[in-house]
PLY file of the C-alpha trace (Angstrom):
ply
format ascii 1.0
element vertex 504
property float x
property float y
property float z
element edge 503
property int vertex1
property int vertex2
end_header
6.89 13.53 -37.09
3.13 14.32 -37.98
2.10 14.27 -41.59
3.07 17.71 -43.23
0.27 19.89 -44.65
2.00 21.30 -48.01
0.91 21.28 -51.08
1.81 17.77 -51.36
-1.02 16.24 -49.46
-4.67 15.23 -50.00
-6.71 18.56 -51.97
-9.96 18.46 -50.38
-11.85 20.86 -52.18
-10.69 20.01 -55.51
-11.17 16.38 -54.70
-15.18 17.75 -53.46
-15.85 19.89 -56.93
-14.48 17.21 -59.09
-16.76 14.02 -57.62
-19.87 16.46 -57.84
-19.14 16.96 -61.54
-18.47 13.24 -61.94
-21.77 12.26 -60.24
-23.55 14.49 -62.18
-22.72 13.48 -65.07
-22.93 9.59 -64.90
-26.86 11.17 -63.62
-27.27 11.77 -67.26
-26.27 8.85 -68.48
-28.56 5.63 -68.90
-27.24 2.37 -67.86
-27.46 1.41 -71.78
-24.91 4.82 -72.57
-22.75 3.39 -70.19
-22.62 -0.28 -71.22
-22.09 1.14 -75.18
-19.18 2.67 -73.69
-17.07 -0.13 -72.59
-14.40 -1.05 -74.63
-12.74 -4.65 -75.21
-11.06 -5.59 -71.82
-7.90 -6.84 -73.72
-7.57 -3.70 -75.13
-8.47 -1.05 -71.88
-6.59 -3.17 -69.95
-3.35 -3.26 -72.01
-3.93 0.49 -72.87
-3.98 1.85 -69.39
-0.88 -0.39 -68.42
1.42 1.10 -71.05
0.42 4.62 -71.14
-0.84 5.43 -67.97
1.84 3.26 -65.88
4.02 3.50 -68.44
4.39 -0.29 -68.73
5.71 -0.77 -65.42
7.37 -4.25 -64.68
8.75 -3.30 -61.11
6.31 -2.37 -58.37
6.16 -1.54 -54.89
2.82 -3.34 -53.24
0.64 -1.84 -50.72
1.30 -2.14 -47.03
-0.62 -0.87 -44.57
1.06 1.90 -42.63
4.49 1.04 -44.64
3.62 2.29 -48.22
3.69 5.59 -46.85
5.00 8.57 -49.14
8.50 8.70 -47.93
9.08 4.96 -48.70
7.48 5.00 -52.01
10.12 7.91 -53.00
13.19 5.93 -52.26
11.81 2.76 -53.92
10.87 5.04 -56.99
14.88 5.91 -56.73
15.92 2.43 -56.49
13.94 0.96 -59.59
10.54 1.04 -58.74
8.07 1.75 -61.41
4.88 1.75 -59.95
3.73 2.24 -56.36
0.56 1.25 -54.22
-0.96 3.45 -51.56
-1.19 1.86 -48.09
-4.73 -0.01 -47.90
-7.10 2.40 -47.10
-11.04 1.59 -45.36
-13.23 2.76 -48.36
-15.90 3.94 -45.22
-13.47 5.88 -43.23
-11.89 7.98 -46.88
-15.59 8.45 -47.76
-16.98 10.33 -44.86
-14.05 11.83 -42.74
-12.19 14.60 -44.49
-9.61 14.32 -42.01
-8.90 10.55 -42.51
-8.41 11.47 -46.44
-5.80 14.42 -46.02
-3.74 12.18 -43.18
-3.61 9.43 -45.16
-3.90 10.21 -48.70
-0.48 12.27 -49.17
1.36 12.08 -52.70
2.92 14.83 -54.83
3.67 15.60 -58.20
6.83 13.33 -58.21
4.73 10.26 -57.03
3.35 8.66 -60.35
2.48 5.90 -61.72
0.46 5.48 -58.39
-2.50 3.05 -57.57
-4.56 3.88 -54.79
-6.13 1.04 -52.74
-9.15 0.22 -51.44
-10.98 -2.08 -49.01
-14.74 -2.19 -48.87
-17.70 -4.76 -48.77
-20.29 -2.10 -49.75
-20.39 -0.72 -53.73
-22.07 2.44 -53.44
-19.23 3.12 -50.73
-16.35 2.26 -52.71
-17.61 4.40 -55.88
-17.66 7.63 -53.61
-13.89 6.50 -52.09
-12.51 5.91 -55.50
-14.05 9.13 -56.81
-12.63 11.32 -54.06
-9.23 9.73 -54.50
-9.57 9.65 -58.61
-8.02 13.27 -59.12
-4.54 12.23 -57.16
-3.64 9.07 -58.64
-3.55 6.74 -62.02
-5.63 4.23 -60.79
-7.58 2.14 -57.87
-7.55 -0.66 -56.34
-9.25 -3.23 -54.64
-7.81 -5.20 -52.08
-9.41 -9.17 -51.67
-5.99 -10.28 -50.98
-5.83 -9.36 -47.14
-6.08 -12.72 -44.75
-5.67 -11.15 -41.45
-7.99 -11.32 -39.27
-8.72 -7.80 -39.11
-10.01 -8.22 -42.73
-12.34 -11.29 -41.36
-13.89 -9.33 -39.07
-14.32 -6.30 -41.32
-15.71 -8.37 -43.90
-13.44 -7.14 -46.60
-9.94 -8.24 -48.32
-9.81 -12.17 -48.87
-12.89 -12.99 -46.84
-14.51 -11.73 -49.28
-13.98 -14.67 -52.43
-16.42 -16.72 -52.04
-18.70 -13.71 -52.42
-18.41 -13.47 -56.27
-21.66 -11.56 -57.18
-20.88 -8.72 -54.47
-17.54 -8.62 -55.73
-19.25 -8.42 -59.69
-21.13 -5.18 -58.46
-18.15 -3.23 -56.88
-15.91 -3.87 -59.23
-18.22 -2.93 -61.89
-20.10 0.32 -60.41
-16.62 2.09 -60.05
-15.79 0.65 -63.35
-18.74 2.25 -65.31
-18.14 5.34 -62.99
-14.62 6.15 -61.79
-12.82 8.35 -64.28
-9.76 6.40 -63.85
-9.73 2.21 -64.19
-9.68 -0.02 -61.12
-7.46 -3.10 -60.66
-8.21 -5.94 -58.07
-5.08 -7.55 -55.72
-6.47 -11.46 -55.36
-5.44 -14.29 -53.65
-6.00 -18.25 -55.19
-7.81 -21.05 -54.38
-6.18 -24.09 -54.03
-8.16 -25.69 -57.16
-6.74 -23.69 -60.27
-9.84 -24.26 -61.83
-11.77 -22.13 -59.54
-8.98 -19.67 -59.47
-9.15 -19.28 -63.29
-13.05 -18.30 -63.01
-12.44 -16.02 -60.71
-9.87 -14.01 -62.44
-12.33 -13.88 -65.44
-14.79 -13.09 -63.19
-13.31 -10.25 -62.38
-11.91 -9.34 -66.15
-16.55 -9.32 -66.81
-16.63 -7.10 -64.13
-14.30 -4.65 -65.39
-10.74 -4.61 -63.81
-8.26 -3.61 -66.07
-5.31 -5.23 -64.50
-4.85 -7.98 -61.75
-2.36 -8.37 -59.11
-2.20 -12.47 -58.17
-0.59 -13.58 -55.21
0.68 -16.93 -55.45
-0.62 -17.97 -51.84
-4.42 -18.99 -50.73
-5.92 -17.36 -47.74
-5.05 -19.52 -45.16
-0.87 -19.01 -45.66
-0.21 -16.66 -43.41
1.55 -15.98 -40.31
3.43 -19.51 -39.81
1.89 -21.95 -41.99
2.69 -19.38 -44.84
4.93 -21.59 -47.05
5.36 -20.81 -50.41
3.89 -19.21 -53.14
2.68 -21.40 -56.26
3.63 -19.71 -59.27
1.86 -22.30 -61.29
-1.11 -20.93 -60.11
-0.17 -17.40 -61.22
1.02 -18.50 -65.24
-2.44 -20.22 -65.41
-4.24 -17.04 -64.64
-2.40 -15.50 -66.65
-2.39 -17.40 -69.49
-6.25 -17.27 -68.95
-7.12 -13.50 -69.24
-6.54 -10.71 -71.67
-5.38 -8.41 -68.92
-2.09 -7.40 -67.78
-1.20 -9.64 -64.89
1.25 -8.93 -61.83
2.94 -11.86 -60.13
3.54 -11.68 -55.83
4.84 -13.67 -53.48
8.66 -15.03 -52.86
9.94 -12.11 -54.42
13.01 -11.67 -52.03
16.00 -10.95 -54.11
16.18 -9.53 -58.20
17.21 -12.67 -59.22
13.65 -14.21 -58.40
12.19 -10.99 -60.04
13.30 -12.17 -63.76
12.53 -15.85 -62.67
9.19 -15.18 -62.08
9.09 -13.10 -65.33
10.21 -16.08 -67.63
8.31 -18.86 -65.37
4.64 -17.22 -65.11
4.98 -14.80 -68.39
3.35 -11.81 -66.79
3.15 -8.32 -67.07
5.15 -7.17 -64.07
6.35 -8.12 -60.78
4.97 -6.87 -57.01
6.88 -7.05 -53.67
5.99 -6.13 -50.31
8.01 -8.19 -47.93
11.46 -8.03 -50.35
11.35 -4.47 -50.25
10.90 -3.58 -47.04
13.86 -5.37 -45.83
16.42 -4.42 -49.04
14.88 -1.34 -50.69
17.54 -2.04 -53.68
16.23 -5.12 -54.29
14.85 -3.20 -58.07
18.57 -2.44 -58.83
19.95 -5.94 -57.69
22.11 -4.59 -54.63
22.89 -5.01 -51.36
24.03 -1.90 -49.30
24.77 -1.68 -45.35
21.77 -1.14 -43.20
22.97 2.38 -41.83
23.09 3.40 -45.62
19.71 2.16 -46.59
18.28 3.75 -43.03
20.17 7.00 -43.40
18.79 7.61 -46.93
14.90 6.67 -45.82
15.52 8.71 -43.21
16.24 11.91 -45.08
13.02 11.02 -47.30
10.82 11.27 -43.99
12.62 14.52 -43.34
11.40 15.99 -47.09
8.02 13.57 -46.92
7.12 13.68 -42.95
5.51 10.67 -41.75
4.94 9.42 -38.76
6.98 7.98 -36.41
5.35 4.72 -35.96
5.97 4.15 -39.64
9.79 5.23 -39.22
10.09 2.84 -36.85
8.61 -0.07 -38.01
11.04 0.55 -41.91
13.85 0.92 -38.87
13.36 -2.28 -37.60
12.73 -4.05 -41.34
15.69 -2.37 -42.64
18.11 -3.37 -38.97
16.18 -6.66 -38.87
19.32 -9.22 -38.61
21.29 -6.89 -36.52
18.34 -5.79 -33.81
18.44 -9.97 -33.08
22.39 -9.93 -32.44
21.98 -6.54 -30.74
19.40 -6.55 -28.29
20.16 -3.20 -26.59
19.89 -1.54 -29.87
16.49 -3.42 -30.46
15.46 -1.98 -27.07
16.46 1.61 -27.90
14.80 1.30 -31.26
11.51 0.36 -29.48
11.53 3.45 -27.44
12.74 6.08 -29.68
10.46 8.71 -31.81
13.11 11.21 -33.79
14.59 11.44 -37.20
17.84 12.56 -34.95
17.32 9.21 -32.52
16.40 7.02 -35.47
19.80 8.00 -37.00
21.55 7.41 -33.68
20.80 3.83 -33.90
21.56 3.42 -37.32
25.35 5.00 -36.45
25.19 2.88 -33.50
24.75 -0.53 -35.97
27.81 1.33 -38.11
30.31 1.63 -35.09
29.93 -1.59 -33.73
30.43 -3.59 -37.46
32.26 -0.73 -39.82
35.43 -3.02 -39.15
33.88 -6.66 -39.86
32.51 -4.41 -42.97
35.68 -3.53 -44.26
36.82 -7.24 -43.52
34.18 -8.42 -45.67
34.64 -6.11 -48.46
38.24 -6.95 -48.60
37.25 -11.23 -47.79
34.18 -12.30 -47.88
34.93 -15.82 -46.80
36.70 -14.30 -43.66
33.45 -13.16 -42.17
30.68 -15.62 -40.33
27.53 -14.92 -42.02
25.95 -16.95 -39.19
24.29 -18.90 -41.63
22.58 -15.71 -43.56
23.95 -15.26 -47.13
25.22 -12.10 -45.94
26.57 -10.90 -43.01
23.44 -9.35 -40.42
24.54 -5.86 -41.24
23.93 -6.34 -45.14
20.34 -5.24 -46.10
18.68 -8.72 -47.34
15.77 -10.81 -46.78
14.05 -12.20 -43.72
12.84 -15.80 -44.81
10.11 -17.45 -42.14
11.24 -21.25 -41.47
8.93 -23.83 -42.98
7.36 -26.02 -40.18
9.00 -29.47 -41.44
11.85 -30.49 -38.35
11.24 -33.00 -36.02
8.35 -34.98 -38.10
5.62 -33.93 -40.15
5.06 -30.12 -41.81
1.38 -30.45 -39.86
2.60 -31.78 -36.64
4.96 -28.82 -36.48
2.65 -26.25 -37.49
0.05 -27.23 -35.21
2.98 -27.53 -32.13
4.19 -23.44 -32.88
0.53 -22.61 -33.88
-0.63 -23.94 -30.04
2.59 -21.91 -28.40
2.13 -18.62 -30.11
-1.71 -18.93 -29.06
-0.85 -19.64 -25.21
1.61 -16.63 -25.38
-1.02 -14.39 -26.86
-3.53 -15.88 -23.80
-1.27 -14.80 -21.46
-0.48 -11.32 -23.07
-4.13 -10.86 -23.54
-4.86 -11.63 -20.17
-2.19 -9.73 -18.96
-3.63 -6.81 -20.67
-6.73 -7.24 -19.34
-5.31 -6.94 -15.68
-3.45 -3.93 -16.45
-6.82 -2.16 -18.07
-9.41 -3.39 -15.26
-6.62 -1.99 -12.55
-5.56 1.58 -13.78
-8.90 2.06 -16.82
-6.28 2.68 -19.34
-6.19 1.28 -23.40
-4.68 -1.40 -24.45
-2.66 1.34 -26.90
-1.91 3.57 -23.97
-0.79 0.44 -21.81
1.21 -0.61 -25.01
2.90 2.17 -25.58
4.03 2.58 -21.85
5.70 -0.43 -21.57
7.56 0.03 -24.96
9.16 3.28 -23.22
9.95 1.00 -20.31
7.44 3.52 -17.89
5.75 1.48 -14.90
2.43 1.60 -14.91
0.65 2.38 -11.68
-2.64 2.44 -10.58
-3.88 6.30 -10.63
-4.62 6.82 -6.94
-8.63 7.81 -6.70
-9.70 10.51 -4.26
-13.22 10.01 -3.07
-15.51 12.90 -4.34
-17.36 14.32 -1.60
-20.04 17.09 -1.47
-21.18 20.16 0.97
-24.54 21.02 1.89
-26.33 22.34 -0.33
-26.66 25.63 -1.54
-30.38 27.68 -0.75
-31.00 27.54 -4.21
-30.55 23.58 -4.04
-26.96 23.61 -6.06
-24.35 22.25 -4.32
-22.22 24.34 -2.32
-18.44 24.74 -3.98
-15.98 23.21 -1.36
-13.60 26.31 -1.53
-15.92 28.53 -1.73
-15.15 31.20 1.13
-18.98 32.80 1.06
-20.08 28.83 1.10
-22.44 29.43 -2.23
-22.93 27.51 -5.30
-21.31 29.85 -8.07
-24.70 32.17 -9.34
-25.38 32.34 -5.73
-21.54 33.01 -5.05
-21.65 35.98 -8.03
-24.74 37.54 -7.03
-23.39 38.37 -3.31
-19.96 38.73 -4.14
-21.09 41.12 -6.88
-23.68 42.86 -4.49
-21.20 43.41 -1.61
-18.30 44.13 -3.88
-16.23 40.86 -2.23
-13.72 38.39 -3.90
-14.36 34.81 -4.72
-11.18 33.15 -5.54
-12.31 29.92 -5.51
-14.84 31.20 -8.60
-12.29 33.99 -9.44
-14.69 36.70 -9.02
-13.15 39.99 -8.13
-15.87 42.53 -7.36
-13.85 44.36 -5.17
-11.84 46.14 -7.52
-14.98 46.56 -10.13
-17.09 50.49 -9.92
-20.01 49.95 -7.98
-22.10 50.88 -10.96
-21.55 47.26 -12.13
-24.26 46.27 -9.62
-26.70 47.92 -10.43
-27.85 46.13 -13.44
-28.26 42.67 -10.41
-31.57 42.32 -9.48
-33.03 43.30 -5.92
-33.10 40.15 -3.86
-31.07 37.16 -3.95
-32.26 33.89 -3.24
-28.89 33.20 -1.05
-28.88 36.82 0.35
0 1
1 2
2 3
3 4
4 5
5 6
6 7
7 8
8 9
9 10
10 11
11 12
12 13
13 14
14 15
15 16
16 17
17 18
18 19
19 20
20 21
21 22
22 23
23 24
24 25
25 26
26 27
27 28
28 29
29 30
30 31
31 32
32 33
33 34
34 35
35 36
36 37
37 38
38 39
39 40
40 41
41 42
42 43
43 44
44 45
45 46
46 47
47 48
48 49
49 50
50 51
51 52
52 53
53 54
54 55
55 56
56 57
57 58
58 59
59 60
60 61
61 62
62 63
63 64
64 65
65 66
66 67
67 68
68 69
69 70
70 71
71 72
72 73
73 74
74 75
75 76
76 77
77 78
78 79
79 80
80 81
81 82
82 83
83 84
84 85
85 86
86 87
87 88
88 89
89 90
90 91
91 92
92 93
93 94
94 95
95 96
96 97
97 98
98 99
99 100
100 101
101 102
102 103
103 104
104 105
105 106
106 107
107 108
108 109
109 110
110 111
111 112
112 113
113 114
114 115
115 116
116 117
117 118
118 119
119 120
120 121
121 122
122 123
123 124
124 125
125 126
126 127
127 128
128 129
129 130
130 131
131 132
132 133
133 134
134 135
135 136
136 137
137 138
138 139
139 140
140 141
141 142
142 143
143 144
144 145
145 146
146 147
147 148
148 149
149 150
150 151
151 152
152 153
153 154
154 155
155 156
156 157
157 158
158 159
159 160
160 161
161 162
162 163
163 164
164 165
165 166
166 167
167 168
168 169
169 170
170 171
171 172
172 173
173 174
174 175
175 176
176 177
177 178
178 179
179 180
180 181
181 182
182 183
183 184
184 185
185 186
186 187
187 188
188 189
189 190
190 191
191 192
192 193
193 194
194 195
195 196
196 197
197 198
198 199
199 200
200 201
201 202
202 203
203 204
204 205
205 206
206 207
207 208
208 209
209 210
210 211
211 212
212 213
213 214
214 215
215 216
216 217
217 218
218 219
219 220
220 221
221 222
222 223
223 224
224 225
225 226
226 227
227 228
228 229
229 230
230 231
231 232
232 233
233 234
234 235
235 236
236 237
237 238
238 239
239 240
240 241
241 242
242 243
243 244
244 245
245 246
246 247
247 248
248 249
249 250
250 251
251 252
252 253
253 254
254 255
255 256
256 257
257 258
258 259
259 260
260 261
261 262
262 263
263 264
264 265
265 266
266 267
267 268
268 269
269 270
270 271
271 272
272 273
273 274
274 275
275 276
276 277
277 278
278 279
279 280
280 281
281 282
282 283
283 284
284 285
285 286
286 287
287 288
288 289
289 290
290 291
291 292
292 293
293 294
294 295
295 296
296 297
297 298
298 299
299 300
300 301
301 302
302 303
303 304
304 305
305 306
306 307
307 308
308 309
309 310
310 311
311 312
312 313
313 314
314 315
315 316
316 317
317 318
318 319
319 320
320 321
321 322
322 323
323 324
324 325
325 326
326 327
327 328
328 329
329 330
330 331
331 332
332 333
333 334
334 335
335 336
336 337
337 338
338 339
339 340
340 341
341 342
342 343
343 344
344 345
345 346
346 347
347 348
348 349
349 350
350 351
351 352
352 353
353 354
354 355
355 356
356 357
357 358
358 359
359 360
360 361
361 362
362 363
363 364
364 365
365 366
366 367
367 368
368 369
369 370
370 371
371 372
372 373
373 374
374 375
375 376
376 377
377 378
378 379
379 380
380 381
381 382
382 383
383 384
384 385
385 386
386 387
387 388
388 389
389 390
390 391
391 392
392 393
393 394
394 395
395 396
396 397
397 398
398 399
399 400
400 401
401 402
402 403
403 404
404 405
405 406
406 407
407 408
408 409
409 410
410 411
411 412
412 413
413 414
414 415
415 416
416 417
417 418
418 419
419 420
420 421
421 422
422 423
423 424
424 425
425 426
426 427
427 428
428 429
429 430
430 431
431 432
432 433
433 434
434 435
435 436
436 437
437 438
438 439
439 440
440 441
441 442
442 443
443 444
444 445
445 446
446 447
447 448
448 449
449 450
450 451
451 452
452 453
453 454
454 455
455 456
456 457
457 458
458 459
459 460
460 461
461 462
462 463
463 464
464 465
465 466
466 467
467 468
468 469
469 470
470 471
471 472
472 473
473 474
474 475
475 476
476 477
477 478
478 479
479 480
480 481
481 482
482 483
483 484
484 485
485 486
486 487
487 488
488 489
489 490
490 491
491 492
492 493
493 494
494 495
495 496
496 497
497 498
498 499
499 500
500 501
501 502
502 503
């Protein structure tokens, strides 16, 4: 499923003429022109909320890889109001044309839409934003990101405690992107702090701000929850619209968040990707929610690794009761295979469905509120059995970093043994194909030819291949180790060689 090339994907020359005429004009304007020009932040910010995203309460976040086009249509069917571009590397959209039209695909039907940015360099960023400014409504920075890819990029949350470089990126594509830029934050733990750096960034010039309720060491397990008291302080702080994330999982928390922190609208990443109704409050199967994304990736091509990954989101609680399916899933690449898992999941529960519609008590939910076959939310356990929160964070944290030692070092093996990647080697054992070492054939030399080139080893005059063509062509013979064929050519052809032949 490679990324289609209609008219729905990234416009490279217009994208080219328009940032020319942009930079040229912010040329002619002095840094005083462009200071006169900014208006009150309250009222840009507000402004470009209601008309340009047309006062959108219910968004779709980014995720890398997951906020693809295909998935942003169906959520934009299901209630969404607003949607977020995967995160894209500010260097990479800036200087390789080909990164921009694989990445950056929309179409007319896509809009509001926010594309996003990492970066740790401002004159970088302004050229990214300005090449993606004609196909969207807005950009965005990401210092929200805690993975460790982002730590050692030096970009998403490790970059907070860097206030004045964040100052100077936000501002330079503020006083010269055509469209306004928004910034996706996490907190600190002191609220204090967190309020000076969302009016930090309000100076700076971002027009709206996307809080997430968690600081940047919650992640993976010692995520927890997010503090929403964290978020109504921010918010109550600035005179920009505000967007509330983190334990979004079902619509109910969507309008409890609304009355609890008092902002603007409400992002999910996480709640969406594993119910992508959660906008219109519902709860369909899995093979219904699967079959419809799927016929999105069919009109919005994507690829497959992205397919796959909404697959397993979407079939989470049934891939862990059926592990055969999980394997298949793994292994697959089709829109036709993809379906033939998601009628697998349909054969093997239709009749507990029907049960369930007609009971619900009758059904073991197996301590989910639904049954596994019902889109809802995964939920990560808190690390708080068998004694303290830290005792049992530090206890999984210590086993999940001895099983990546071992997977790392059995990588390692694998690579130093056949001189494949770690993606290649990866992807092998995901299609269940054993990996053997490639079986190396000593490369071994004749004599050399008069000229000092080695000889060719199938060569049947025993020349190097000029040496070869001169004789072959001279005595009107056949090469077929250098596929000459002078025996069939006129005999005029030689005449044009010269007279002697330094392996005649």
């Amino acid at each position: 499923m490679a990324t289609d090339t209609n008219d729905h994907q990234f416009n490279e020359e217009d994208s080219v003429a328009e940032t020319s005429n942009a930079d040229a004009t912010e040329k002619e304007k002095s840094d005083a022109e462009r200071s006169a020009e900014v208006p009150s932040s309250s009222t840009a910010g507000f402004a470009y909320w209601r008309e340009k995203l047309r006062s959108a309460k219910y968004v779709i976040a980014p995720m890398v890889d997951q906020s693809e086009l295909a998935w942003r249509m169906m959520a934009r069917q299901h209630g969404a109001e607003l949607c977020y571009t995967p995160m894209f590397h500010a260097h990479l959209f800036a200087t390789d044309a080909v990164y921009r039209r694989n990445n950056l695909v929309t179409c007319a039907e896509d809009r509001p839409l926010i594309v996003q940015f990492c970066a740790n360099d401002p004159v970088t960023l302004v050229r990214a934003c300005l090449l993606a400014a004609p196909h969207c409504d807005g950009v965005d920075l990401n210092l929200g990101c805690p993975q460790m890819i982002a730590k050692k990029g030096h970009y998403g949350a490790f970059l907070q405690d860097e206030w004045e470089l964040i100052y100077q990126m936000v501002n330079e594509v503020y006083r010269r992107c055509p469209v306004p830029i928004s910034c996706k934050i996490r907190v600190f733990e002191d609220v204090e702090k967190t309020i000076r750096y969302a009016k930090m960034l309000e100076s700076a010039g971002c027009q709206l701000l996307t809080v997430h309720g968690r600081t940047r060491e919650q992640k993976g397990v010692t995520t927890g929850f997010a503090d929403w008291s964290l978020i109504r302080a921010v918010k109550q702080a600035v005179n920009i619209p505000v967007f509330a994330n983190g334990n979004i999982q079902f619509f109910e928390d969507v309008d409890r968040c609304l009355r609890e922190t008092g902002v603007d609208g409400i992002m999910t990443a996480e709640g969406s990707l594993s119910n992508p109704y959660i906008f219109n409050g519902r709860h369909e199967p899995s093979w219904v929610a699967g079959a419809e994304y799927l016929d999105f990736v069919e009109k919005y091509p994507c690829p497959s690794s992205y397919a796959r990954a909404h697959m397993f989101k979407i079939f989470h609680h049934s891939m862990v009761v059926f592990a055969d399916l999980r394997e298949r899933l793994a292994k697959v690449y089709s829109v036709a295979e993809f379906r033939q898992i998601g009628e697998a999941v349909k054969e093997r529960c239709i009749e507990d469905h029907e049960r369930y519609l007609r009971d619900p008590e009758s059904v073991d939910t197996a301590g989910l509120l639904f049954p596994h076959w019902i889109c809802q939310p995964y939920v990560r356990p808190l690390p708080t059995t068998n004694g303290s929160a830290e005792a049992a964070v530090n206890s999984t944290s210590k086993e999940q970093i001895e099983l990546r030692q071992r997977k790392r070092q059995h990588l390692e093996q694998v690579m130093e043994l056949t001189g494949m990647s770690k993606r290649r080697i990866r992807r092998l054992e995901r299609r269940g194909v054993p990996i053997t070492a490639p079986k190396k054939t000593p490369v071994t030399y004749a004599d050399k030819c008069a000229c000092g080139n080695p000889i060719a080893q199938k060569c049947e005059l025993q020349r190097c291949r000029r040496c070869c063509r001169d004789r072959a062509a001279r005595e009107r013979l056949n090469c077929f180790a250098h596929h000459f064929n002078f025996a069939e050519k006129s005999p005029k052809w030689t005449q044009s060689l010269p007279a002697t032949s330094v392996a005649s």
